[in-house]
N, C-alpha and C positions, 0 to 999 in steps of 0.2 A: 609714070604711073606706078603705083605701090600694086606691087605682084601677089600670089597665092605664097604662103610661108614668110614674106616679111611681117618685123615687127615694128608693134607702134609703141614707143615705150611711154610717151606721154600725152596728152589727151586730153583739153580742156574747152570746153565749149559753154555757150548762151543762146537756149532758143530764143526765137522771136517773142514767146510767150513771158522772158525773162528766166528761165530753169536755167542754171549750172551744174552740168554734168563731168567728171570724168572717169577713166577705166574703174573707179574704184566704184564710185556710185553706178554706175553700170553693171558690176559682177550677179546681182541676182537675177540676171537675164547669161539663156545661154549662147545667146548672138544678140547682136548688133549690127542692123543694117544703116547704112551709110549710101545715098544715094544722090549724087551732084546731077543737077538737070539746068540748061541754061538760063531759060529767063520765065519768071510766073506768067501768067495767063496766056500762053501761045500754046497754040496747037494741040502739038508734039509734048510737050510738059505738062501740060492740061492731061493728056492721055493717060502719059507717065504716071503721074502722080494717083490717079482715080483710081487705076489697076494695083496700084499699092494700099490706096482704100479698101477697096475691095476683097483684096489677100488678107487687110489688118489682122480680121479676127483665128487665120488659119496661123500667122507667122507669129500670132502673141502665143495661141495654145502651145507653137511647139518651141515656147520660150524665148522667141526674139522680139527685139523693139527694133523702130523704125525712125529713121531722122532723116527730110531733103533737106538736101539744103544749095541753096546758090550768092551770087551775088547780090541780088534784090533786097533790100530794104525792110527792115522788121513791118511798117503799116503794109507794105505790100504783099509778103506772107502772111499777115493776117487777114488780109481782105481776097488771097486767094486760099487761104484754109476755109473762112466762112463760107466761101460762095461754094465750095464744093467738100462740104462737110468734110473735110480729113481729121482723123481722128489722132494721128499722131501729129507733134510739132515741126518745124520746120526752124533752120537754121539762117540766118542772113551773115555772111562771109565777106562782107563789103572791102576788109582788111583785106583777104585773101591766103590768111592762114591757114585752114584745114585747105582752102584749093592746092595751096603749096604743099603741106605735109603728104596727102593724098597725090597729087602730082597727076591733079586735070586740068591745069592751066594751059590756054591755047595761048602761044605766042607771047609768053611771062606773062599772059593777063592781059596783054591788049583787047582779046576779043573773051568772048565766054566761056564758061568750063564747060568741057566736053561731058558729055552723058554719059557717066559711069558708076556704079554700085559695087559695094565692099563690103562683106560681110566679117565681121572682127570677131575672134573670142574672147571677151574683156577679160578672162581668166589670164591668160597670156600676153592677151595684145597683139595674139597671130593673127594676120590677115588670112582667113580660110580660102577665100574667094574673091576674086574681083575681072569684072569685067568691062566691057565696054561695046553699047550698042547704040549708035545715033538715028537707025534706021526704025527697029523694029522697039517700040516701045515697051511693049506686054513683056520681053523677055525678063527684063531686069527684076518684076516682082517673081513671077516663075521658077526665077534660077536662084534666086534669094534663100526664096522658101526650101527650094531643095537641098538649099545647104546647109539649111539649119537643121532642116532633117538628120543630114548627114552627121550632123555635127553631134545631134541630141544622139544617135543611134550609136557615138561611139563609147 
């Protein structure tokens, strides 16, 4: 799993929504959350995902965007974006690409990526932050937001 001060030097992704993003088109944000959750509409990622809703509007003011993302299927991120209003996009990783680059792959990908969020400066491409919580869901927007604080304050 990609640590606090590594770099990601390149970067290229497709929401569910069809956007292609990478570090460059990212730079007018001053974080980037990244946040792999196992599978849509259970539980524990239901949870996950709502408490990142709900931070949306505190972690855009203090200049960060937000992306889930898992292995699930683009119709299936969009029928659990719908059903629970999220306001930011959601990624399907089907490939396994960011799981590998990000390095939450359980078991090379036999089983699901592990619950983990990373917080990037697209400026650099340093990972500021990154953790990993399978238990306590609320953490991962919490500790998000703190970092971007962190990050905007320096």
């Amino acid at each position: 799993m990609l640590k606090k001060g590594d770099k990601i030097d390149q970067l290229t992704f497709k929401t569910s929504t069809g956007h292609t993003y990478d570090l460059e088109t990212l730079k007018e944000h001053k974080a980037v959350v990244f946040f792999f959750y196992p599978k849509d509409f259970t539980s524990g990622c239901t949870k996950e995902v709502c408490h990142f809703r709900d931070f949306y509007s505190e972690i855009r003011e203090a200049g960060g965007a937000i992306f889930g993302i898992s292995l699930d299927d683009d119709a299936s991120h969009e029928a659990f974006r719908d059903k629970h209003t999220l306001p930011y996009e959601l990624i399907s990783d089907k490939e396994k690409t960011l799981s590998r680059q990000f390095g939450v792959l359980r078991l090379g990908g036999l089983l699901l990526v592990r619950r983990a969020t990373f917080v990037i400066d697209p400026q650099t491409g340093e990972v500021v932050d990154a953790f990993s919580s399978e238990l306590n869901m609320n953490v991962h927007a919490d500790r998000a937001l703190e970092s971007i604080k962190a990050l905007a304050d320096k």
